[in-house]
C-alpha positions as CSV (number, residue, x, y, z in Angstrom):
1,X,0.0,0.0,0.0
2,X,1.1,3.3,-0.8
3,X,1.5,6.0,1.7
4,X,-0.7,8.7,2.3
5,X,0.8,12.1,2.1
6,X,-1.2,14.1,5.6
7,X,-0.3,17.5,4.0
8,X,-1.3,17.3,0.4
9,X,-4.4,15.6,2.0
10,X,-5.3,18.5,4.4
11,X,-4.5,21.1,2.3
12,X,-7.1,19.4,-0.7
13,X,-9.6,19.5,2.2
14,X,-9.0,23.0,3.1
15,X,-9.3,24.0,-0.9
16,X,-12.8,22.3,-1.2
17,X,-13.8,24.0,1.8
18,X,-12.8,27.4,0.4
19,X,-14.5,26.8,-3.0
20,X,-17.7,25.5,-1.2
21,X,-17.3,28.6,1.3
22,X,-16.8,31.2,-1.9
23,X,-19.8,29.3,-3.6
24,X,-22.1,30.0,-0.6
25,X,-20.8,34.0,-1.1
26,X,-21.5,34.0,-4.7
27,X,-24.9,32.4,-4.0
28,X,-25.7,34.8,-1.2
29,X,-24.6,37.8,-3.2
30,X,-26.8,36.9,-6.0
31,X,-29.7,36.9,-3.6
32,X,-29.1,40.1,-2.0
33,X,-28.8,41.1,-5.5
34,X,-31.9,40.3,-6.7
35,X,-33.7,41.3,-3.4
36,X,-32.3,44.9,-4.0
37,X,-33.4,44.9,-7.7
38,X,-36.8,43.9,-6.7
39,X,-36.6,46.5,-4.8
40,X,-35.6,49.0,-6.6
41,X,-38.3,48.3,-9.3
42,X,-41.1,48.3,-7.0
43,X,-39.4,52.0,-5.6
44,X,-39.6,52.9,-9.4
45,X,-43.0,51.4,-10.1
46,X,-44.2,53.4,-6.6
47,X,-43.0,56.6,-8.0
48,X,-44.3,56.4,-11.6
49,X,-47.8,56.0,-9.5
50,X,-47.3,59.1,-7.7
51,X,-46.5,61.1,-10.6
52,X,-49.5,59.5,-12.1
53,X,-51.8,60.6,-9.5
54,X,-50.2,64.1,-9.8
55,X,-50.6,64.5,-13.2
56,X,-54.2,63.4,-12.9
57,X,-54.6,65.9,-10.3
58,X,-52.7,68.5,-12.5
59,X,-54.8,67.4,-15.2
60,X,-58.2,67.8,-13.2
61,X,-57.6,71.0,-12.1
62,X,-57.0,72.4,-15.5
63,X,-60.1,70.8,-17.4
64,X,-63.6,71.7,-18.0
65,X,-66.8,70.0,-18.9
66,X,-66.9,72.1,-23.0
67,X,-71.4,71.5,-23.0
68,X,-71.2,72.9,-19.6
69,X,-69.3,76.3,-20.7
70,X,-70.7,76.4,-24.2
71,X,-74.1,76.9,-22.6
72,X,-73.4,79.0,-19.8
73,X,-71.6,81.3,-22.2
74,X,-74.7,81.2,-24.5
75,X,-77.4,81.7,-21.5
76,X,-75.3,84.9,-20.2
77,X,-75.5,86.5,-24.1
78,X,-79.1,85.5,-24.0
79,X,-80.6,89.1,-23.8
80,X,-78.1,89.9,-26.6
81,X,-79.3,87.5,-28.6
82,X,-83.1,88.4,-28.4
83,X,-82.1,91.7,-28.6
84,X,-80.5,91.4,-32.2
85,X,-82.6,88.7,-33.5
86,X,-79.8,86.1,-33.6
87,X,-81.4,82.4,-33.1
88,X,-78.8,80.3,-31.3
89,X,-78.6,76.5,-31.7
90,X,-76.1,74.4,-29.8
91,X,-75.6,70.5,-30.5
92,X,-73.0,67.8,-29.3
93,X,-72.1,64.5,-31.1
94,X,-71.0,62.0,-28.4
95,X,-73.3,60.6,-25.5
96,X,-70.5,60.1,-23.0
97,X,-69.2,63.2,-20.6
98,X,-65.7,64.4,-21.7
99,X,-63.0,67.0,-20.5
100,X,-61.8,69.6,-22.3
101,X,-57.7,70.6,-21.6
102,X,-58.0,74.1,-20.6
103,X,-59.4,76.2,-17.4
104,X,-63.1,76.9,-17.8
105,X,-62.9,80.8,-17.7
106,X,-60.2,80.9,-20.4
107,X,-62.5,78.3,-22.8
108,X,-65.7,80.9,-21.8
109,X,-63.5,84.2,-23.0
110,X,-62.6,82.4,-26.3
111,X,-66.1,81.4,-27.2
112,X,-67.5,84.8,-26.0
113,X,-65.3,86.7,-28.1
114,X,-65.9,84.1,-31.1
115,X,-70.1,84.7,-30.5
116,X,-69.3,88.6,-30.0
117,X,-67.8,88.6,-33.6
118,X,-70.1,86.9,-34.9
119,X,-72.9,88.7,-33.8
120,X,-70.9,92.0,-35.6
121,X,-70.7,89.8,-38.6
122,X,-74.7,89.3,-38.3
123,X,-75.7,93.0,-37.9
124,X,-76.6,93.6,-41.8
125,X,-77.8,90.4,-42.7
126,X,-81.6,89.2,-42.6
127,X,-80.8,85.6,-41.4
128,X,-79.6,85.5,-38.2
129,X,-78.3,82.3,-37.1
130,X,-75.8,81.2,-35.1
131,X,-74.9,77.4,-34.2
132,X,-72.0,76.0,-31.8
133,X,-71.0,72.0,-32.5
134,X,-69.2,69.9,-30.4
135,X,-67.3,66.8,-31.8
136,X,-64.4,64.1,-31.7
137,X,-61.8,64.4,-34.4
138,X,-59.1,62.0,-33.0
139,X,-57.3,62.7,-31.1
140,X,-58.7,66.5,-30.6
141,X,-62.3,67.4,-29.3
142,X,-63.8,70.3,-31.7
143,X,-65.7,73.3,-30.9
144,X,-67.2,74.5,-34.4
145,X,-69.1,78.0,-34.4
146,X,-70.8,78.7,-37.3
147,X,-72.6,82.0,-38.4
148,X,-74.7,83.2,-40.9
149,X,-72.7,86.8,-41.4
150,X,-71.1,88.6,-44.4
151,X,-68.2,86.3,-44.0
152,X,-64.5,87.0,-44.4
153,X,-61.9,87.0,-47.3
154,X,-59.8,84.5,-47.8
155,X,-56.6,87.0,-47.5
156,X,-57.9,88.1,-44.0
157,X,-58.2,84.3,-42.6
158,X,-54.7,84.4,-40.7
159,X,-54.4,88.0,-40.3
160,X,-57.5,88.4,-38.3
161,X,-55.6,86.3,-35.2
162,X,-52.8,89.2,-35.2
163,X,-52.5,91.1,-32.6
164,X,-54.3,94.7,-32.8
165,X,-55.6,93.7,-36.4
166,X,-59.3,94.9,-36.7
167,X,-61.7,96.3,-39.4
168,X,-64.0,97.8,-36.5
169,X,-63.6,99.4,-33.3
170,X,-62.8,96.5,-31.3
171,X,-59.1,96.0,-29.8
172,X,-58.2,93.3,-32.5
173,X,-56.6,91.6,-29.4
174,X,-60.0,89.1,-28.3
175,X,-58.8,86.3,-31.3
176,X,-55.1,86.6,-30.5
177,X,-55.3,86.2,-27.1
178,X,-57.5,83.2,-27.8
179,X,-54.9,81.5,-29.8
180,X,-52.2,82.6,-27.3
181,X,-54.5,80.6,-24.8
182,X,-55.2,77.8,-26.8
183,X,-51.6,76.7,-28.2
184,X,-50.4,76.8,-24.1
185,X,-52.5,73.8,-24.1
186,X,-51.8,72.2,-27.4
187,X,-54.7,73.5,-29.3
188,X,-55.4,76.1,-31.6
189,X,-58.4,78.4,-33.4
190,X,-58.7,79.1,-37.2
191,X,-60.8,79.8,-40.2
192,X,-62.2,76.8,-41.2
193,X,-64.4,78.5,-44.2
194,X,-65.9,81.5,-44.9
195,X,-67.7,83.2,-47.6
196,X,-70.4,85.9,-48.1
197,X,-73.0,83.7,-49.4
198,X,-72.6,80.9,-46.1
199,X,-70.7,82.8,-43.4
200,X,-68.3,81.6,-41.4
201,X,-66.7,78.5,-39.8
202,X,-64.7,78.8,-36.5
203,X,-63.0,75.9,-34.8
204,X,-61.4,75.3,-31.7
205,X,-59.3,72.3,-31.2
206,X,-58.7,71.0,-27.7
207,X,-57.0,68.1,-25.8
208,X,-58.8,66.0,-24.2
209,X,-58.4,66.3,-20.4
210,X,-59.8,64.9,-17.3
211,X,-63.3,65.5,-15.6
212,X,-63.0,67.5,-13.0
C-alpha cells in the first residue's frame, strides 16, 4: 500500500472548503442582489404612481366640462341675442361626458369673443343664425361655431388672429389672445371657411383632459 501524504491531503480539504465557502458568497450575493433589484423596481413602479396621481390631479384642475361652458356662455348673451334677432342652436355629437384641456374661464372668453364677432358679422344680414358644434376628431375634441354673417376674405383668414388687427372698433386683441391661450394647451383656433353667401366657420381644437 502506498503511503498517504497528511499535508497534500489537508490542504485538498482545506481547498474544497474554500471553494464550497466562496460558492455559498456567490450564491448569497446573488440573492441580495436580486432582493435589492426587486426592490428598486417596486421603488420605481411606486414613484411612476405618484407622478400618475399628480398629473391626474394637475390634469383635473386644468379641465372643463366644454357643454357645460358652451351653454353658460350662451345663457349669459341670452338678452343679446333676443335683442339682435340672432337664433342660437347648440348641438354635441358624443353621448359620454368628456373633459376639455383648458381652465373653464379661459375656454368661456374664447367662445364669448368668437359669438361677440359673430354677432358683428350678423348685424346687416336678414338671417340671423348662429350654431356651436361639439365633436371628436381624433385625437382632438372640436368646438365648431358657425354664423350666418357677411363672411371674411380668404386673405384676411390668418391675419385676423394678429394682434391689434381689426376692421371695426374692437381691440383686434380678443382672437389673439385666444390662440395665445389655446396653443399653451396644445390646441389652436382658425378659419375653417368663410364666404359671403354661407358665413363663417370657427374651430377650436382641444385636448382632451380629465373630468374634474
Amino acid at each position: 500500500m502506498g503511503k498517504i501524504d497528511l499535508g497534500k491531503a489537508h490542504t485538498g480539504t482545506l481547498r474544497r472548503r474554500h471553494i464550497k465557502q466562496m460558492l455559498r458568497y456567490v450564491d448569497e450575493y446573488e440573492l441580495v442582489k436580486e432582493k435589492k433589484h426587486l426592490e428598486f423596481a417596486k421603488a420605481i413602479n411606486n414613484t411612476k404612481e405618484s407622478l400618475s396621481g399628480i398629473k391626474k390631479i394637475v390634469y383635473q384642475s386644468y379641465s372643463c366640462n366644454p357643454i357645460d361652458v358652451i351653454k353658460n356662455t350662451c345663457h349669459s348673451l341670452s338678452g343679446i341675442f333676443e335683442k339682435n334677432k340672432v337664433k342660437v342652436s347648440r348641438s354635441k355629437y358624443f353621448d359620454e361626458e368628456i373633459a376639455v384641456l383648458i381652465k373653464s374661464y379661459e375656454l368661456a372668453d374664447i367662445i364669448d369673443n368668437c359669438l361677440q364677432n359673430s354677432m358683428k358679422a350678423l348685424l346687416q344680414k336678414e338671417e340671423k343664425e348662429i350654431s356651436l358644434k361639439v365633436y371628436k376628431l381624433a385625437p382632438k375634441i372640436c368646438i365648431g361655431i358657425t354664423d350666418t354673417g357677411i363672411g371674411i376674405v380668404e386673405s384676411e383668414w390668418e391675419k385676423i388672429f394678429e394682434s391689434g388687427y381689426s376692421k371695426g372698433s374692437s381691440s383686434g386683441f380678443g382672437l389673439f389672445s385666444a390662440r395665445q391661450i389655446l396653443k399653451k394647451y396644445g390646441g389652436r383656433i382658425y378659419v375653417k371657411s368663410s364666404s359671403v353667401t354661407e358665413g363663417t366657420v370657427f374651430t377650436i381644437e382641444l385636448n382632451e383632459g380629465i373630468m374634474p
